[in-house]
C-alpha positions in Angstrom: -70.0 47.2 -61.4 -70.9 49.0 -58.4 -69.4 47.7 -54.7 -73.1 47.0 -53.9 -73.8 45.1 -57.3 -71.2 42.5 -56.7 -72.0 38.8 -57.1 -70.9 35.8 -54.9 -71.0 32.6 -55.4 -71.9 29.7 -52.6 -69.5 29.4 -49.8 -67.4 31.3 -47.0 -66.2 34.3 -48.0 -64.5 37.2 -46.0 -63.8 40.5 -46.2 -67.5 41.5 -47.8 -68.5 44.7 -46.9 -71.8 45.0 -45.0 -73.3 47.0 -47.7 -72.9 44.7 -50.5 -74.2 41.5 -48.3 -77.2 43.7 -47.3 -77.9 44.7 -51.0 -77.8 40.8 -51.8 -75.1 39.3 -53.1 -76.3 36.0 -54.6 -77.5 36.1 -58.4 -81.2 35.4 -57.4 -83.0 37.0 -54.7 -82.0 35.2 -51.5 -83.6 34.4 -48.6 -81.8 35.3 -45.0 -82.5 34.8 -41.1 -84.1 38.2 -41.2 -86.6 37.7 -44.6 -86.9 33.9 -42.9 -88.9 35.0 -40.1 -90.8 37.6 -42.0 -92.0 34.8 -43.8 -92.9 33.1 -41.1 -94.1 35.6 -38.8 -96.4 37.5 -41.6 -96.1 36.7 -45.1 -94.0 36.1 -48.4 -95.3 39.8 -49.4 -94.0 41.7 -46.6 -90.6 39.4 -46.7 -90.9 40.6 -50.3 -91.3 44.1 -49.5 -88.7 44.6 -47.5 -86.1 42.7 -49.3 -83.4 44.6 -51.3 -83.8 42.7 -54.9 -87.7 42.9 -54.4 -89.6 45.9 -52.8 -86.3 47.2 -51.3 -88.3 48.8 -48.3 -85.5 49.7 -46.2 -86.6 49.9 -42.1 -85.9 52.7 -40.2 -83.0 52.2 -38.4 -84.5 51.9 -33.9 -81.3 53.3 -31.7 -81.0 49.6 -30.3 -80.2 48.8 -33.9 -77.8 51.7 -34.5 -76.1 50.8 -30.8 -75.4 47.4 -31.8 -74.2 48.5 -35.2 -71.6 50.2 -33.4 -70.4 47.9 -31.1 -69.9 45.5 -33.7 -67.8 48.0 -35.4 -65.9 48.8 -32.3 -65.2 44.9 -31.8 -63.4 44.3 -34.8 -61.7 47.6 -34.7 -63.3 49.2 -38.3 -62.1 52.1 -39.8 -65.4 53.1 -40.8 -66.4 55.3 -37.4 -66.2 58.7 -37.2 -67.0 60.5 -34.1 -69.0 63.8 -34.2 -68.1 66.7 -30.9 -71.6 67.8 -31.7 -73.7 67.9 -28.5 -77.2 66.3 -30.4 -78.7 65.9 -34.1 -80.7 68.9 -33.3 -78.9 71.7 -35.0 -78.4 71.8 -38.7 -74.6 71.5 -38.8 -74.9 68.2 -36.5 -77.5 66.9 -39.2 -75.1 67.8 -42.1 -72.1 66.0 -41.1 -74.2 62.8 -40.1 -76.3 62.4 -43.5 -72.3 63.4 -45.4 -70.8 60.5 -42.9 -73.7 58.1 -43.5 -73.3 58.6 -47.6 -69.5 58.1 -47.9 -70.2 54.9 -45.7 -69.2 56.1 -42.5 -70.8 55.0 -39.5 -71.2 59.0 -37.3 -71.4 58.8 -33.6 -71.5 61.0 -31.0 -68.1 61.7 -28.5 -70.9 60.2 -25.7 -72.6 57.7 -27.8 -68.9 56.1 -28.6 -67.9 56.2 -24.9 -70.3 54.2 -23.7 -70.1 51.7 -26.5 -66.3 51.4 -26.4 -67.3 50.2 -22.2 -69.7 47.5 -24.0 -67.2 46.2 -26.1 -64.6 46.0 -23.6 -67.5 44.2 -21.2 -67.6 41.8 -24.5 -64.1 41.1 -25.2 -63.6 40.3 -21.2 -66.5 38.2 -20.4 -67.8 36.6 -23.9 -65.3 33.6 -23.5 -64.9 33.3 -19.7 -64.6 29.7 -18.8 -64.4 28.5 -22.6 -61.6 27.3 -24.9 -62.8 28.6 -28.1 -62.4 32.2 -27.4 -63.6 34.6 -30.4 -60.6 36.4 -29.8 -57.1 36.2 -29.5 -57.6 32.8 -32.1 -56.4 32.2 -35.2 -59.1 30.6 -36.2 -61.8 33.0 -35.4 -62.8 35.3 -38.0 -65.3 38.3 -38.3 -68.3 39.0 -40.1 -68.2 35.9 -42.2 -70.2 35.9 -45.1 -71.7 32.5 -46.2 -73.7 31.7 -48.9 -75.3 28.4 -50.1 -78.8 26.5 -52.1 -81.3 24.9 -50.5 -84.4 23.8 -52.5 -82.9 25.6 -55.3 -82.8 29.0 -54.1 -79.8 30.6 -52.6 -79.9 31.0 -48.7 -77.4 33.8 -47.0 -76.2 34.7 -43.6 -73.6 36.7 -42.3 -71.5 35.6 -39.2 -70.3 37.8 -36.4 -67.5 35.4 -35.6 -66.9 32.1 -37.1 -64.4 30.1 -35.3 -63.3 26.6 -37.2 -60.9 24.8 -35.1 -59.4 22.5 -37.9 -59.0 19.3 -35.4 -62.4 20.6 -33.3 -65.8 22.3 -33.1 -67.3 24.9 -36.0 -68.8 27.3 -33.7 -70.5 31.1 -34.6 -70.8 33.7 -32.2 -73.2 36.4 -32.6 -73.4 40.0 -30.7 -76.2 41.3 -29.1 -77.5 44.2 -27.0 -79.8 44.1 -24.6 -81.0 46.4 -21.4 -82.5 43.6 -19.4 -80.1 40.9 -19.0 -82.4 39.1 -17.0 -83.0 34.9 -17.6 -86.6 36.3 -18.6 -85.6 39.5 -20.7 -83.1 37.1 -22.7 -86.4 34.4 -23.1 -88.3 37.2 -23.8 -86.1 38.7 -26.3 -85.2 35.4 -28.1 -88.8 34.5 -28.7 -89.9 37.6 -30.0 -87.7 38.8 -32.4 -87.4 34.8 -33.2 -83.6 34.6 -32.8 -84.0 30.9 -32.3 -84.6 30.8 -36.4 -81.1 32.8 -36.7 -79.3 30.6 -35.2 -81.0 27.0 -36.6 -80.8 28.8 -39.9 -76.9 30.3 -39.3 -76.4 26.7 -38.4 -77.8 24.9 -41.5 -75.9 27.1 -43.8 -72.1 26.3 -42.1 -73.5 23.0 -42.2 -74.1 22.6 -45.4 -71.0 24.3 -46.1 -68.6 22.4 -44.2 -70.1 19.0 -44.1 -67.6 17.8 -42.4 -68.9 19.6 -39.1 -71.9 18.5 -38.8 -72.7 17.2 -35.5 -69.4 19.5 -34.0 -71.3 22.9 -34.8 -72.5 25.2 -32.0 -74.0 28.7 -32.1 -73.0 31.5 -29.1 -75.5 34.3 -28.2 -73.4 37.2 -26.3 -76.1 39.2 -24.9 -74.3 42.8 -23.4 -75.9 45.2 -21.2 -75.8 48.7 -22.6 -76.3 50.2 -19.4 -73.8 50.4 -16.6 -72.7 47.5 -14.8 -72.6 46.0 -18.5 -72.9 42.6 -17.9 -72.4 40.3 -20.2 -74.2 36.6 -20.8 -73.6 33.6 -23.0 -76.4 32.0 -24.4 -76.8 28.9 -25.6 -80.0 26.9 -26.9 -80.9 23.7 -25.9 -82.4 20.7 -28.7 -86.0 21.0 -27.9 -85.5 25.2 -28.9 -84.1 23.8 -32.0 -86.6 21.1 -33.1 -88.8 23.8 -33.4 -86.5 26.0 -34.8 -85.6 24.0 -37.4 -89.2 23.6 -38.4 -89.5 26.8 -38.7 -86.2 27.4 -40.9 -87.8 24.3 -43.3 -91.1 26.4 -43.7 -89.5 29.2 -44.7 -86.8 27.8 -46.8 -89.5 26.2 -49.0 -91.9 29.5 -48.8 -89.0 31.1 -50.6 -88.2 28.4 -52.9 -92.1 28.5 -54.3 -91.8 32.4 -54.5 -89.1 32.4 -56.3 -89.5 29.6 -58.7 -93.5 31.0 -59.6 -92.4 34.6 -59.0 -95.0 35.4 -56.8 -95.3 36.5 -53.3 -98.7 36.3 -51.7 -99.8 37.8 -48.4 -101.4 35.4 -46.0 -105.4 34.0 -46.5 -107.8 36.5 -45.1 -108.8 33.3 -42.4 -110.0 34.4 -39.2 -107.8 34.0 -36.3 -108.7 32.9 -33.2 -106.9 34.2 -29.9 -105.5 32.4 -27.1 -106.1 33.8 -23.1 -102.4 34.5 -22.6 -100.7 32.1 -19.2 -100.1 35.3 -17.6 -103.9 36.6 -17.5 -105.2 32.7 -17.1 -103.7 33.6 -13.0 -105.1 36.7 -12.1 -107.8 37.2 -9.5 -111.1 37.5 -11.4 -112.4 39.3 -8.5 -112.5 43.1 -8.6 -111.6 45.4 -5.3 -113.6 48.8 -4.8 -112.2 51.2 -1.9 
């Protein structure tokens, strides 16, 4: 059996490599934050196609998502980067050592790319717990990319935890990374909402939940957004219950989307129902009338 083939059974585990939790470790296809809100979002055939059991469409990795890759491989210190004195990706040789450093599992960076992610780290590992007790780091109890696995609705659910802190006589609390390059109150709304973050972390949530029981009510989930660019200021982020009421209505539609795929084996795309368009806030304010010098 393959590193990527391997099987895990529901509960915490650590030490999984990010390749074999991205290929699916669970013995039926399972459902995670990121499939959750393709269900939602679109429909159970895209969440299909792009799932590595189903269609296996991978996406093409966007520089924000290789930057963040990074960092989170700089903030737990992995063995895994290798860094490249090559000026660009242009030339061939550049292009050669990337694809051979990508396909022994290697995560290739540039000497300037790794410089300025190193200074987002440190920004991290400074700032992230500034004024809290249950620091990510320098704890005991705080562990890195936690894989948990669990069933809901008879399906397995998955989700993979930047930090999980479990203070044995306290709180349960997650922590999750992210990059940003507007790190104001409206480009973290803005960021949140679209890319539906809110259902990571109800969803994050409802697996430690389920899987420490004994938490419930004494659980909490940390967004660190970090600036990329210089001053790289960092922000914690927390979401209050009204974000999670819907949130967790969301996670319970998708949950039992998945549960109905799985146990009929089908995955339809949405009904071809017209869909009828809102005037966005923003335009409702605008001055209707129309200037001519």
């Amino acid at each position: 059996m393959s590193e990527n083939t391997q099987t895990l059974g529901e509960g915490l585990h650590y030490d999984v490599p990010a390749s074999v939790y991205h290929a699916d470790p669970c013995e039926t296809p399972s459902l995670s934050s990121g499939c959750a809100r393709t269900l939602i979002a679109k429909s159970p055939a895209h969440a299909a196609l792009e799932h590595p059991k189903l269609g296996g469409e991978k996406r093409e990795a966007s520089e924000a998502m290789n930057t963040g890759t990074l960092i989170h491989a700089i903030l737990i210190g992995s063995d895994e980067i290798v860094v490249g004195t090559f000026n660009d990706f242009k030339t061939n040789a550049a292009k050669e050592w990337r694809d051979s450093s990508e396909a022994a599992g290697k995560i290739p960076v540039l000497e300037k790319k790794y410089a300025e992610a190193k200074k987002v780290a440190e920004s991290i590992r400074q700032r992230a717990a500034l004024g809290v007790s249950n620091s990510p780091f320098n704890s005991e109890n705080a562990k890195h990319e936690v894989t948990a696995i669990w069933k809901e609705k008879g399906c397995f659910c998955r989700a993979r935890y930047d930090v999980l802190n479990v203070d044995p006589n306290g709180y349960a609390d997650i922590w999750d990374w992210k990059t940003t390059t507007d790190i104001s109150d409206h480009g973290i709304q803005k960021k949140i909402s679209g890319l539906g973050y809110h259902i990571q972390a109800a969803f994050y949530l409802r697996g430690l939940e389920t899987l420490l029981p004994k938490y419930r009510g004494r659980t909490s989930f940390i967004f660190v957004f970090a600036e990329i660019n210089p001053p790289y200021a960092v922000r914690r982020v927390v979401l209050r219950p009204s974000y999670y009421q819907k949130a967790g209505a969301d996670v319970n539609q998708a949950i039992n989307l998945w549960a109905n795929c799985i146990e009929s084996g089908t995955f339809p795309m949405t009904a071809p129902d017209t869909l009828e368009i809102e005037l966005p806030a923003y335009m409702e304010d605008q001055d209707d009338e129309i200037t001519i010098d």
